[in-house]
C-alpha positions as CSV (number, residue, x, y, z in Angstrom):
1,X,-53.3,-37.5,25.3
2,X,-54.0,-39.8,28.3
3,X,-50.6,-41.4,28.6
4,X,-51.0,-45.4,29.8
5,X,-48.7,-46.8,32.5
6,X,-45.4,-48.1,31.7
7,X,-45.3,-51.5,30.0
8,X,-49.2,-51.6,29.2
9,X,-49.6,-52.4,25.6
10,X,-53.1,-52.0,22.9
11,X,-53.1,-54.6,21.0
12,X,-55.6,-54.8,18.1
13,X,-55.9,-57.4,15.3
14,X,-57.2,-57.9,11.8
15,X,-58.0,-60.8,9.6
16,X,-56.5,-60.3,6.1
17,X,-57.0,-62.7,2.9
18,X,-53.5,-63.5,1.1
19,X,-53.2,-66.4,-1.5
20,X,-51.1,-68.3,1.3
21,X,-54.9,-68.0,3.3
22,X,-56.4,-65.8,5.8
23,X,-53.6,-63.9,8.2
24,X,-54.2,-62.8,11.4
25,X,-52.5,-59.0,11.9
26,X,-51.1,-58.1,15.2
27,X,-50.7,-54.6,15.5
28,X,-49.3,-52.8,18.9
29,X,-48.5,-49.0,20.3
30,X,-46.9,-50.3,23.6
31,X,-45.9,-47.5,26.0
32,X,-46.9,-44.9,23.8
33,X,-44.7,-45.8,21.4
34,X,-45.5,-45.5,17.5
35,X,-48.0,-48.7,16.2
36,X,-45.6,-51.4,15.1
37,X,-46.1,-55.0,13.9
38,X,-45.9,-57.5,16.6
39,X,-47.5,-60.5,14.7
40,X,-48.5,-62.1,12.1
41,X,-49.9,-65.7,12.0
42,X,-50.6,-68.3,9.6
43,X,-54.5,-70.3,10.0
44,X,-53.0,-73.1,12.2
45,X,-49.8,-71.8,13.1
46,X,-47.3,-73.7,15.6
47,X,-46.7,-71.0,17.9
48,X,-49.8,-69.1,18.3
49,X,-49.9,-67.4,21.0
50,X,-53.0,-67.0,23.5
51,X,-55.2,-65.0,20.6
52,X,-56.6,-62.7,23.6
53,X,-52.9,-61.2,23.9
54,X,-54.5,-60.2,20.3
55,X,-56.6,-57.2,21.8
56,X,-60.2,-56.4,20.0
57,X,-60.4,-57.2,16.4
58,X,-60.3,-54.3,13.5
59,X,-59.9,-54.8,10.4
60,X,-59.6,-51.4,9.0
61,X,-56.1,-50.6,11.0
62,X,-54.1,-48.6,8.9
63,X,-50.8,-51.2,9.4
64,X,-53.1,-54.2,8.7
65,X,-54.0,-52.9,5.0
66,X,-50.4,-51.5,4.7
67,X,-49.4,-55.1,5.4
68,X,-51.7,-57.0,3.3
69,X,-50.8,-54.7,0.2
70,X,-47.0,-56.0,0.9
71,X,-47.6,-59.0,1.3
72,X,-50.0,-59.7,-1.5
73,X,-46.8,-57.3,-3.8
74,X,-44.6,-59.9,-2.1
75,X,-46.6,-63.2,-3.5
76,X,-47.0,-61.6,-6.9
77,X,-43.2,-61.4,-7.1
78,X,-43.5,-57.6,-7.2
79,X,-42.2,-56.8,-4.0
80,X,-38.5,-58.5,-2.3
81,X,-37.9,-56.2,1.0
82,X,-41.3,-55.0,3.8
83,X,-41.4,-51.5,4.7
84,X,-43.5,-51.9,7.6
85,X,-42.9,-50.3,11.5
86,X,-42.0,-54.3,13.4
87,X,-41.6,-54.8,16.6
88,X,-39.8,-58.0,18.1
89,X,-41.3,-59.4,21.5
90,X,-38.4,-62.0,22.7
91,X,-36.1,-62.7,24.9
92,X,-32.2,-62.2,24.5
93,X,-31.6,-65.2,22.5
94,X,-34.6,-64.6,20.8
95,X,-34.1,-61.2,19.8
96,X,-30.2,-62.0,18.3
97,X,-31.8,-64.9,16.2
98,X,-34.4,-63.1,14.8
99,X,-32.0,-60.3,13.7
100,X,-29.9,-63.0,12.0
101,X,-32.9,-64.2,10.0
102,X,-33.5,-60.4,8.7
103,X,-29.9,-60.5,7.4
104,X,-31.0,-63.2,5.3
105,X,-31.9,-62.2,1.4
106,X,-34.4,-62.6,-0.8
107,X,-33.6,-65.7,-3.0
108,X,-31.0,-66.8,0.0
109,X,-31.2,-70.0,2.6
110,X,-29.6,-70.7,6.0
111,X,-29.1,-73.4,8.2
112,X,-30.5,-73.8,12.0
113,X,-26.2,-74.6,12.4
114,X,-25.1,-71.7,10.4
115,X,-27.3,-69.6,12.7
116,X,-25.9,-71.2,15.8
117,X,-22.6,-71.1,15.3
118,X,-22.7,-67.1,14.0
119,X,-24.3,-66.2,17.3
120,X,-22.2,-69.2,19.6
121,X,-25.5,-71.1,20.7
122,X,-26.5,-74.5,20.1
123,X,-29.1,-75.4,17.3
124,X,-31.9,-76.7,19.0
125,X,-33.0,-73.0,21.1
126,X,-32.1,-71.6,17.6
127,X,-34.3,-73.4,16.1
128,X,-37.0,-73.4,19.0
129,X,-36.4,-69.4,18.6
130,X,-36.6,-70.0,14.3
131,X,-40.0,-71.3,15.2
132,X,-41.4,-68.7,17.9
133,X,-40.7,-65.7,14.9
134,X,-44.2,-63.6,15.9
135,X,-43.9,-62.3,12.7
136,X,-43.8,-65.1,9.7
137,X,-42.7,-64.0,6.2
138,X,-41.8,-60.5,7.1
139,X,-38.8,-62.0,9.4
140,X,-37.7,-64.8,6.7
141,X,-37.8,-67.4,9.3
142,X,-39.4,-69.4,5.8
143,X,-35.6,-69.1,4.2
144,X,-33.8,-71.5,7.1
145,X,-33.3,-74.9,6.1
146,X,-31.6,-78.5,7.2
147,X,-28.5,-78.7,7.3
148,X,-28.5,-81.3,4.1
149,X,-31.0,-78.5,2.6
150,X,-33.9,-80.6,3.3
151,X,-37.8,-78.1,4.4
152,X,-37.9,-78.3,7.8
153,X,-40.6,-77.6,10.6
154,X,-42.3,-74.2,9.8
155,X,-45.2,-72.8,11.9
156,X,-47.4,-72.2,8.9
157,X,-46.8,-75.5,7.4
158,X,-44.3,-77.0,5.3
159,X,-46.5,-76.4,2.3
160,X,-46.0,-72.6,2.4
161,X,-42.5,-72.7,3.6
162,X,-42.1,-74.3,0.0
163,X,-44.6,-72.1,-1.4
164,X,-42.4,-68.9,-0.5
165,X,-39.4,-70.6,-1.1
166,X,-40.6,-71.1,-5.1
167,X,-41.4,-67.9,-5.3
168,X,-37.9,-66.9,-4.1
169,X,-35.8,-69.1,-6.6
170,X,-34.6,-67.2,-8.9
171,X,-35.3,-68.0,-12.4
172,X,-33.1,-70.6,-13.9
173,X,-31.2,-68.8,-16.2
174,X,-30.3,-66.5,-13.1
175,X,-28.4,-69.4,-11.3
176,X,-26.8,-71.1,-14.2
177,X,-29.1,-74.0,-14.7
178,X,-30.6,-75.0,-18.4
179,X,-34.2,-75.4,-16.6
């Protein structure tokens, strides 16, 4: 094995159909480490980052089809937790948020202020670093919320931040309520 110089990555991507619409899969081995996740954008997303950072397109990567069979488990309600290989590209702040956000539960919500005041940092480059999450539903940036609870910004759209919060409220008997 040809080993590449150090901080070279191969990027490859795939397109993968999901009832939330077509995702684009970023998959990475950088400096001969194993593949990992390294994004995973929404048609139209905020943040998307130069797609030729993307590498050549295939869309029979093993980690691509591993993802979309989560993911679609996930939005069938079959599935809570991934079990996919991720890897974070960020800076410091970045990198603390976005480990915050993986704390978060399935069914649970946060605030942009509850995350800055758990790491000491003020809200708005939380929230700048909410938005800049490479990799959308598998890193619940979709469960932080207003501080009043009101659907913020979300780089997919607010449509399916409240699409995959639904799916994540639990049923009704579940959290005391008649309906």
């Amino acid at each position: 094995m040809t080993r590449r110089p150090s901080g070279v990555s191969t990027a490859r991507h795939a397109l993968i159909a999901t009832d939330l619409g077509e995702l684009t899969v970023v998959v990475a081995d950088d400096d001969g480490e194993d593949e990992a996740l390294v994004g995973l954008y929404f048609p139209g997303h905020w943040t998307l980052p130069d797609p030729v950072s993307f590498g050549p397109r295939e869309d029979t990567l093993p980690l691509a089809e591993a993802t979309r069979r989560q993911l679609q488990e996930y939005l069938a309600g079959k599935r809570r937790d991934f079990d996919l290989p991720v890897r974070l590209r960020g800076g410091e702040l970045a990198q603390r948020v976005w480990a915050v956000l993986q704390e978060v539960g399935y069914g649970e919500r946060t605030t942009y202020g509850e995350i800055a005041r758990q790491l000491g940092a003020a809200a708005q480059p939380v929230g700048r670093a909410v938005g800049a999450n490479p990799v959308s539903i598998i890193v619940p940036c979709h469960r932080v919320v207003g501080s009043d609870g009101s659907l913020t910004g979300y780089a997919g759209g607010l449509e399916r931040k409240r699409a995959l919060l639904d799916l994540e409220e639990p049923p009704a008997a579940d959290r005391g309520a008649l309906f």
